[in-house]
C-alpha positions as CSV (number, residue, x, y, z in Angstrom):
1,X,8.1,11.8,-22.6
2,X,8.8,13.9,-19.2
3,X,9.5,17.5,-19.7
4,X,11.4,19.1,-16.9
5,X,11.9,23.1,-16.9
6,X,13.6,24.4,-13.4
7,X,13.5,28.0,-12.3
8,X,14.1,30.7,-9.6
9,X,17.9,30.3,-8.9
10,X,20.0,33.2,-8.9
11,X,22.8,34.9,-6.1
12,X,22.2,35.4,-3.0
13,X,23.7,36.1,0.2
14,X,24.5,33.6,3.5
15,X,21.5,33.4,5.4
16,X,19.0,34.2,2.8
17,X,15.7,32.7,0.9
18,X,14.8,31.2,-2.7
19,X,12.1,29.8,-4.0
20,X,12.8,27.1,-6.6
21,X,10.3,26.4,-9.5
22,X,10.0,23.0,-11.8
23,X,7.4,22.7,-14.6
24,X,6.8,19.1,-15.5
25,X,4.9,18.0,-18.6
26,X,4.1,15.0,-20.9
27,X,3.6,13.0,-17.7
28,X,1.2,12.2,-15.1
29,X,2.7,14.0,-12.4
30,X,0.1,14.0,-10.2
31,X,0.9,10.5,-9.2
32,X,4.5,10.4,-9.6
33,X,6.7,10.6,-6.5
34,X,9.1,13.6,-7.4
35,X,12.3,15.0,-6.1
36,X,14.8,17.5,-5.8
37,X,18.6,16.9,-6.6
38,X,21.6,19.1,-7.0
39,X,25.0,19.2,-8.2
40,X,28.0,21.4,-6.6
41,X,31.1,22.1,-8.6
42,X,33.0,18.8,-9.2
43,X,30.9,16.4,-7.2
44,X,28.5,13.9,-7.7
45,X,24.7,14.7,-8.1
46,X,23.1,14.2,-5.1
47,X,19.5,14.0,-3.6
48,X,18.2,17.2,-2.0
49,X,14.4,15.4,-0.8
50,X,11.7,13.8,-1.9
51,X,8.1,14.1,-1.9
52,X,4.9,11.4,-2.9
53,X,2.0,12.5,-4.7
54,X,0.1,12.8,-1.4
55,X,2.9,15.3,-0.1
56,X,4.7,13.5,2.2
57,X,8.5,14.4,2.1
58,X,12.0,13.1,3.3
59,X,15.0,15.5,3.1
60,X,18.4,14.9,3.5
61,X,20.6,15.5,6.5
62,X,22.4,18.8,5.0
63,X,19.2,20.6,4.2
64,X,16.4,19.8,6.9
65,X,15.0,22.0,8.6
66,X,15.9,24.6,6.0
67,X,14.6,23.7,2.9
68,X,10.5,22.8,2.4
69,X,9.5,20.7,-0.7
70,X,5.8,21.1,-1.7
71,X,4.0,20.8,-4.9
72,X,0.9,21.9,-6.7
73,X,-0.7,18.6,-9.2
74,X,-3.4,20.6,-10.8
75,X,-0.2,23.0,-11.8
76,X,2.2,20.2,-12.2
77,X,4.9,22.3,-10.3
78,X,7.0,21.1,-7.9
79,X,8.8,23.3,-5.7
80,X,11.5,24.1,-3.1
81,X,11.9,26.7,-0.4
82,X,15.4,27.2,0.7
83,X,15.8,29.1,3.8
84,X,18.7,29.8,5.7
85,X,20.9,29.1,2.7
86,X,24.4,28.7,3.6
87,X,27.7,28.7,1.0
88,X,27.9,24.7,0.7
89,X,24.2,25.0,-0.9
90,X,25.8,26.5,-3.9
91,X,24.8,23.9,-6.9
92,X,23.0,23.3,-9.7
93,X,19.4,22.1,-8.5
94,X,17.3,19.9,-10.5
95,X,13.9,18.4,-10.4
96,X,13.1,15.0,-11.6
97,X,11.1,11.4,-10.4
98,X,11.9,9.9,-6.7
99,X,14.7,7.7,-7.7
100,X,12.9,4.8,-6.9
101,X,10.4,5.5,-9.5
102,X,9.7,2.3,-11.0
103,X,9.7,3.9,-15.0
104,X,13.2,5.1,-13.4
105,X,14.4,9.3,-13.8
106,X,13.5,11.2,-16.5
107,X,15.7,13.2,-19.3
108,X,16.8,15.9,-17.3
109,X,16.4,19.5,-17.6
110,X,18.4,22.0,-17.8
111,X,18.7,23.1,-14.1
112,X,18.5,26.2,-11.9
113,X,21.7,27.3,-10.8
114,X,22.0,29.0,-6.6
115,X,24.8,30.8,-5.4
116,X,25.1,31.2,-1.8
117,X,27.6,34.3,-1.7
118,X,28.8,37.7,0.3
């Protein structure tokens, strides 16, 4: 069973950085295609960006160019760099598998929440 433990949100102001954390365990993540989602304040969960085991990543419109997905596989940490953060990117962010994983998403965790404030 796929453990999912996101970290590093917090407040911070227009135009600033964060550097998101997940811990995965109980799978093999090294060759699971992973992804980023998040959820603002009464809307759907969306998709934030992908990446495959080998690295290679797809981002949505709203955050490209900003926001960097990378992960390490002997860690099993996937993570995101948000640059350039602007209000709208205020959300609950959470980790899980590329949604067209073929064992499907895992539980999810409990999220890291980011407030893009003045």
């Amino acid at each position: 069973q796929v453990h999912l433990v996101e970290s590093g949100g917090g407040l911070v102001q227009p135009g600033g950085s964060l550097r998101l954390s997940c811990a995965a365990s109980g799978s093999v993540f090294h060759i699971d295609a992973m992804a980023w989602y998040r959820q603002a304040p009464g809307k759907q969960r969306e998709l934030v960006g992908t990446i495959t085991s080998g690295g290679t990543t797809v981002y949505a419109d709203s955050v490209k160019s900003r926001f960097t997905i990378s992960r390490d596989n002997a860690k099993s940490t996937l993570y995101l760099q948000m640059n350039s953060l602007k209000p709208e990117d205020t959300a609950l962010y959470y980790c899980n598998r590329d949604p067209r994983h073929p064992h499907g998403l895992a539980d999810w965790g409990q999220g890291t929440q980011v407030t893009v404030s003045s």
